[in-house]
C-alpha positions as CSV (number, residue, x, y, z in Angstrom):
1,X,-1.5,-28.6,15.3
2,X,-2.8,-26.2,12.5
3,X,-4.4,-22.8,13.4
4,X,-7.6,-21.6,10.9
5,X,-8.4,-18.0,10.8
6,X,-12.0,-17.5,9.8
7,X,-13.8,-14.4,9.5
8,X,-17.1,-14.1,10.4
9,X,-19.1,-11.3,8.5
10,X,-22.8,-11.1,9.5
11,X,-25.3,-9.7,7.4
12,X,-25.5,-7.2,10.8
13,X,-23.4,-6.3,13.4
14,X,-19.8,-6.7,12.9
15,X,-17.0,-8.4,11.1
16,X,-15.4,-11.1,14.0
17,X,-12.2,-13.1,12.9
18,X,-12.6,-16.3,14.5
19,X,-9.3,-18.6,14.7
20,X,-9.7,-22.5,15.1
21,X,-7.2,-24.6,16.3
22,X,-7.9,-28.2,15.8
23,X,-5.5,-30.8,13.8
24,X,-8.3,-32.2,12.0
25,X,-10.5,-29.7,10.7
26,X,-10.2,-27.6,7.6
27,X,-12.1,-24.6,6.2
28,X,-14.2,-26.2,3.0
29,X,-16.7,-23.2,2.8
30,X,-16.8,-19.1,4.1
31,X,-20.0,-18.1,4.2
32,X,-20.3,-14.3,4.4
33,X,-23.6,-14.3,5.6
34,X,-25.4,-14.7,9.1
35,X,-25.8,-18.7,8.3
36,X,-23.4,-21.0,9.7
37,X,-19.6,-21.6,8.1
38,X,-18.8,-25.0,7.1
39,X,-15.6,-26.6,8.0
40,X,-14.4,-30.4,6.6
41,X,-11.4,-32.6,6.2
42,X,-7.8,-32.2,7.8
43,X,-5.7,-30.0,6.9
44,X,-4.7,-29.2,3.2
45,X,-3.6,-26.9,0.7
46,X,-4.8,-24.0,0.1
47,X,-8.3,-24.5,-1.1
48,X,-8.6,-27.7,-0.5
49,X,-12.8,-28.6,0.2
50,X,-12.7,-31.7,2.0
51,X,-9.6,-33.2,0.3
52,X,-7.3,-35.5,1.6
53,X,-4.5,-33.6,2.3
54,X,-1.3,-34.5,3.8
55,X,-2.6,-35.9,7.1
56,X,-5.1,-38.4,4.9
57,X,-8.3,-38.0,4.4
58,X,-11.2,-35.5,5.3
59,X,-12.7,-36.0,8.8
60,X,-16.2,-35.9,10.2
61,X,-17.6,-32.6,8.5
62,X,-19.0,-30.1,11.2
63,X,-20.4,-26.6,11.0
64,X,-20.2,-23.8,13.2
65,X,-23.5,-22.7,15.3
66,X,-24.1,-19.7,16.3
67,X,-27.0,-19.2,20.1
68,X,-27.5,-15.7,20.6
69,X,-28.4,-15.0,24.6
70,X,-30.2,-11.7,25.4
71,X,-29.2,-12.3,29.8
72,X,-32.2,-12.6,31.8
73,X,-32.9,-12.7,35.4
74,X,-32.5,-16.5,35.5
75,X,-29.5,-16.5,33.6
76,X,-27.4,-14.3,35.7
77,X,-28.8,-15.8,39.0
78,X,-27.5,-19.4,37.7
79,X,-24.8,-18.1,35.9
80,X,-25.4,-20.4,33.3
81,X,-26.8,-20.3,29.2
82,X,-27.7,-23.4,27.4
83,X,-26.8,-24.1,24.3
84,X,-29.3,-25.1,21.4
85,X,-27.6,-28.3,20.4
86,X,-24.8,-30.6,21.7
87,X,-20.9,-29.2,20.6
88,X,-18.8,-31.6,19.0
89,X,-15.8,-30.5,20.3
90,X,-14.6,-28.2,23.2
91,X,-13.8,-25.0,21.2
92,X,-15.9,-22.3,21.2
93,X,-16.2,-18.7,21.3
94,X,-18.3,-16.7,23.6
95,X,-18.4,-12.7,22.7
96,X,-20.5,-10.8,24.6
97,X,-21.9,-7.7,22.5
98,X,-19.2,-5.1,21.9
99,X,-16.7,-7.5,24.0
100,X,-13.8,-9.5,23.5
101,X,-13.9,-13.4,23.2
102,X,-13.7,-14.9,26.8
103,X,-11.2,-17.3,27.4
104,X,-12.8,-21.1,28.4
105,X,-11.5,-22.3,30.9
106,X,-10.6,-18.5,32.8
107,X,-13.6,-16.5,32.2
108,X,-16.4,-19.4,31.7
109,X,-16.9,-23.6,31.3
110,X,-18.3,-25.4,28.5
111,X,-20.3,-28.1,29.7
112,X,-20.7,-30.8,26.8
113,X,-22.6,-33.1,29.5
114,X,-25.4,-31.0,29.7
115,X,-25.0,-28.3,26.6
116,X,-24.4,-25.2,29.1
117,X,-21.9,-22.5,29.6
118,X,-21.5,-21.9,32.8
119,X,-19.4,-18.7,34.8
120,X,-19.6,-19.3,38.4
121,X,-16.5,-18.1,40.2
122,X,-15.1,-17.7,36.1
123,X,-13.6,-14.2,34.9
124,X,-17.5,-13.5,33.5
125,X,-18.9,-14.0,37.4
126,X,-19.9,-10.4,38.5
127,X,-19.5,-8.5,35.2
128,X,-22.9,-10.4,33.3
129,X,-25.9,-8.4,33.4
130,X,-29.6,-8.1,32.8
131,X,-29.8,-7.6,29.1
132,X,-26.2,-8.2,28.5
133,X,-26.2,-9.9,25.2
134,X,-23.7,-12.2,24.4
135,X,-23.1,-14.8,20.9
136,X,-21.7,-18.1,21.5
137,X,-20.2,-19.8,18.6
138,X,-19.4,-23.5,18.7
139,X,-18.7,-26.5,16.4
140,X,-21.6,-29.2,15.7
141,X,-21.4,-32.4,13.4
142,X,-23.2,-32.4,10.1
């Protein structure tokens, strides 16, 4: 399994390092602004854009998107965001503003089913708010 530390660096707010963990992805393309970073191939050396590397050749590209939530009333009483397009895979990354990443799986669910998040009886149930805002960042195909 190979481990991909990204760093996210948004034209506002702050820097996040994001690190993927997925055997057949690898980072083609950084983007340093507030548009979405582009990931392709399996893994490869060190600048490798797509290559075939050791583990043969690139997979399905995919891109990273990026749903910003601004909690409202209905989203706290069903505990639940929906995303604006389907995730490709299970990883993601939910920050709430000036928060840590949440853990899937401990503090909230991804649904790929429907496209939701969901935190009901999750680490996140009780400590959401009204206005709470939160980023979700999650890996869609190309």
């Amino acid at each position: 399994m190979s481990s991909y530390n990204i760093t996210l660096v948004p034209q506002t707010g702050p820097t996040r390092l994001i690190t993927i963990t997925q055997p057949s992805l690898s980072v083609s393309i950084i983007d340093p602004s507030d548009r979405p970073t582009f990931i392709q191939g399996e893994p490869g050396p060190v600048g490798a854009k797509g290559d075939a590397g050791p583990m043969g050749p690139p997979g399905p590209s995919v891109s990273i998107k990026r749903d910003v939530f601004n909690l409202n009333t209905a989203h706290i009483s069903t505990k639940t965001v929906t995303l604006s397009a389907s995730p490709s895979s299970d990883w993601v990354l939910f920050m709430p503003d000036r928060g840590i990443p949440q853990r899937s799986g401990i503090d909230f669910l991804l649904q790929r089913d429907d496209n939701t998040i969901r935190w009901t009886n999750m680490g996140l149930d009780g400590v959401l708010r009204v206005n709470d805002r939160i980023e979700v960042h999650y890996l869609i195909k190309d």
